[in-house]
C-alpha positions as a Python dict, from the first residue, in 0.01 Angstrom:
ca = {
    (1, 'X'): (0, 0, 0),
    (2, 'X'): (-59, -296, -285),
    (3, 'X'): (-297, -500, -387),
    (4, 'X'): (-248, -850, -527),
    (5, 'X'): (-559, -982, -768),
    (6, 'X'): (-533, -1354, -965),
    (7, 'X'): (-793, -1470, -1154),
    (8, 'X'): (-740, -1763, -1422),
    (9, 'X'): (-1010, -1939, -1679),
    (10, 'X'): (-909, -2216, -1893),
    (11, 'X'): (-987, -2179, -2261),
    (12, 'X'): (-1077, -2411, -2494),
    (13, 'X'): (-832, -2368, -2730),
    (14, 'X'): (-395, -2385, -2837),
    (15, 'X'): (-212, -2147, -2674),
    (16, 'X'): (-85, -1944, -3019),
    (17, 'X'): (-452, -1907, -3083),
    (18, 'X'): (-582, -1749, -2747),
    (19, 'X'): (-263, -1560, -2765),
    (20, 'X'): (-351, -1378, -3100),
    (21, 'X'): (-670, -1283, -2997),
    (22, 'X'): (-544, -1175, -2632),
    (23, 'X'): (-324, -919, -2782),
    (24, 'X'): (-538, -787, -3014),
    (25, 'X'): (-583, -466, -2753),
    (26, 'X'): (-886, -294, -2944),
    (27, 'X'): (-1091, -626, -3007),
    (28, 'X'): (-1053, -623, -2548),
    (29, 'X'): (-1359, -380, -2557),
    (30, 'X'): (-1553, -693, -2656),
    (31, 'X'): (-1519, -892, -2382),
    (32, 'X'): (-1368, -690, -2090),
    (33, 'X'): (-1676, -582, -1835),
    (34, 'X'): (-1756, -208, -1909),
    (35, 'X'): (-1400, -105, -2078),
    (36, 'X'): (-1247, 14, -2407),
    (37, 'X'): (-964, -44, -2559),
    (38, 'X'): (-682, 149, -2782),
    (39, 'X'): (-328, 80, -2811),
    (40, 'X'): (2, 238, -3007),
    (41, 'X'): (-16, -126, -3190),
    (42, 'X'): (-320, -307, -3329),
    (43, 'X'): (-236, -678, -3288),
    (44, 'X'): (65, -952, -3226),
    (45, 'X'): (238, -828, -3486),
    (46, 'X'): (322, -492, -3422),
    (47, 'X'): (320, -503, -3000),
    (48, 'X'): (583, -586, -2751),
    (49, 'X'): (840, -367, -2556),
    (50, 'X'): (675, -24, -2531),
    (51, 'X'): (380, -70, -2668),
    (52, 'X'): (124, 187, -2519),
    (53, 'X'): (-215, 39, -2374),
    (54, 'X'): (-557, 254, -2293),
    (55, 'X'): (-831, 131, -2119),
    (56, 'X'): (-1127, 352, -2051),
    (57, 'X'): (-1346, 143, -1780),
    (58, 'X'): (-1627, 322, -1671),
    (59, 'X'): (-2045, 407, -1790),
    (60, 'X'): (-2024, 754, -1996),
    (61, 'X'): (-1737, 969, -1892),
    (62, 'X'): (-1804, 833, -1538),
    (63, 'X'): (-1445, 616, -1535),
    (64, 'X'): (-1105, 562, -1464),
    (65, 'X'): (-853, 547, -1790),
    (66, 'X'): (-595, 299, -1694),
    (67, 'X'): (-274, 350, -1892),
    (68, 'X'): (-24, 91, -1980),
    (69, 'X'): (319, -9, -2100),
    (70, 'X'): (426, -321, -2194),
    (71, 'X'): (749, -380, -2066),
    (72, 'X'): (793, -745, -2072),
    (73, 'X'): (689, -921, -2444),
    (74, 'X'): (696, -1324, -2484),
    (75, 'X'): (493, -1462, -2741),
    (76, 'X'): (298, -1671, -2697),
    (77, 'X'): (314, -1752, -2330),
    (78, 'X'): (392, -1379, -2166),
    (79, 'X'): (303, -982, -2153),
    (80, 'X'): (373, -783, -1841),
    (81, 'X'): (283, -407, -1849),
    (82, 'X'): (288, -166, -1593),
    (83, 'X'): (39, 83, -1533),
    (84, 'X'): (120, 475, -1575),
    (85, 'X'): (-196, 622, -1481),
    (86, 'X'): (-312, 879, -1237),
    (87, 'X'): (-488, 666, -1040),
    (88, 'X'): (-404, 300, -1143),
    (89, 'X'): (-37, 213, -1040),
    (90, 'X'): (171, -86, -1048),
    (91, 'X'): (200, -421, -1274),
    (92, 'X'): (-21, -621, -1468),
    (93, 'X'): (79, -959, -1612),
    (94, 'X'): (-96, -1188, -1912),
    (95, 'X'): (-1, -1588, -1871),
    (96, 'X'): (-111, -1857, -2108),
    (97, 'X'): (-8, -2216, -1985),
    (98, 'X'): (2, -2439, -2262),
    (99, 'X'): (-257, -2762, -2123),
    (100, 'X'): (-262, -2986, -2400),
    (101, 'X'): (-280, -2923, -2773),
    (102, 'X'): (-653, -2755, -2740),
    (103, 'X'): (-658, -2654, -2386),
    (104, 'X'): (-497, -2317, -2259),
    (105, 'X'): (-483, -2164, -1892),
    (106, 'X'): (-492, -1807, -1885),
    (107, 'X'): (-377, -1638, -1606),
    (108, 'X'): (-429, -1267, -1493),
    (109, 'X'): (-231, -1122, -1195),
    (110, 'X'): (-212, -736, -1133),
    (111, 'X'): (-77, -539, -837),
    (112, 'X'): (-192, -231, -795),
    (113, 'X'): (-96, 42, -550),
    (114, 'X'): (-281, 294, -397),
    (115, 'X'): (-458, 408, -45),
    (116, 'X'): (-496, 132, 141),
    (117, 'X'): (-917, 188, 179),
    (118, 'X'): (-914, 229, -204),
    (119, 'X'): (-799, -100, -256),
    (120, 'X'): (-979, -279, 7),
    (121, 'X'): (-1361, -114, -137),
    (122, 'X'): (-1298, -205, -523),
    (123, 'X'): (-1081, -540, -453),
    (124, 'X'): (-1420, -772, -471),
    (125, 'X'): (-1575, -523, -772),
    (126, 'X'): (-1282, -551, -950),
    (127, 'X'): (-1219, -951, -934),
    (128, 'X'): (-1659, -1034, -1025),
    (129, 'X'): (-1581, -787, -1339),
    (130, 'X'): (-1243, -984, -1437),
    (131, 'X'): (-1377, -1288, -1367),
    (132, 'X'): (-1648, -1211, -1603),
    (133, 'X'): (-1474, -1055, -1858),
    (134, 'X'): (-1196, -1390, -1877),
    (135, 'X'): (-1464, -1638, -1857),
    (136, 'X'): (-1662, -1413, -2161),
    (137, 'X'): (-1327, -1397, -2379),
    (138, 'X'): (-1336, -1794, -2330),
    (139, 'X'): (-1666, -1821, -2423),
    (140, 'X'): (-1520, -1652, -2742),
    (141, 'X'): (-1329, -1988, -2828),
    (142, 'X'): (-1632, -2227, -2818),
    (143, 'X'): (-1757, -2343, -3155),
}
C-alpha cells in the first residue's frame, strides 16, 4: 500500500534563491516541524545524484530517522530522492515553479509505502506538520 501527500506554499522570492536555501539540508532543522537534518553534502554546491539525506523527526530519541537518496538533481527547479529507511519507503520530490521574477511555488509531493493502517493514522499528522514547516521556510523569505 502507498500513500500520496502534496502540499505547496508560494514564497516570496526568485526561484535560484529559494532553491539555495532549500538544499541547504542541515539549515532544514530550522524550519521543518520537529526534525533534523544531516546530509553527505552541505549545500547546492556539492549535492545532486547520490547525495545521502538524514532526517531525525521525532521529541528525544522518541522518532523515526528517514533516510534519503537523491536520485534525480535539477537545479534550480527539481530534486527527487527516494527514501531507504526502515520504516519510511518510497519517493519524495522538491518543485520550485518559477511565478514571476520574485514569486516562487514550491511544491512537495512524497509517496510513501507501508501498512495500509499506518498510512491512513499519520496521513493528516504528517500533512499539518509539512504544511507548517513550508509555510515557516517561507516566512524565512520575508524582509
Amino acid at each position: 500500500m502507498s500513500e500520496k501527500f502534496r502540499v505547496s506554499v508560494t514564497i516570496d522570492a526568485e526561484v535560484e534563491k529559494v532553491w539555495r536555501r532549500l538544499v541547504d539540508w542541515r539549515s532544514q532543522s530550522e524550519w521543518m516541524a520537529l526534525t533534523q537534518v544531516s546530509a553527505t553534502s552541505h549545500g547546492e554546491s556539492d549535492s545532486g545524484v547520490g547525495t545521502t539525506i538524514k532526517a531525525f523527526t521525532g521529541i528525544g530519541r522518541f522518532g523515526i530517522l528517514d533516510i534519503m537518496r537523491i536520485d534525480v538533481w535539477q537545479p534550480p527547479h527539481f530534486c527527487s530522492v527516494i527514501h531507504e529507511g526502515r520504516w519510511i519507503r518510497g519517493i519524495g520530490e522538491f518543485s520550485l515553479v518559477r511565478i514571476d521574477n520574485e514569486k516562487t511555488r514550491f511544491d512537495w509531493f512524497e509517496e510513501i509505502k507501508g501498512p495500509r493502517i499506518f498510512l491512513l493514522m499519520l496521513k493528516p499528522g504528517i500533512l499539518i506538520a509539512v504544511t507548517y514547516s513550508l509555510r515557516k521556510f517561507a516566512r524565512t523569505f520575508r524582509h
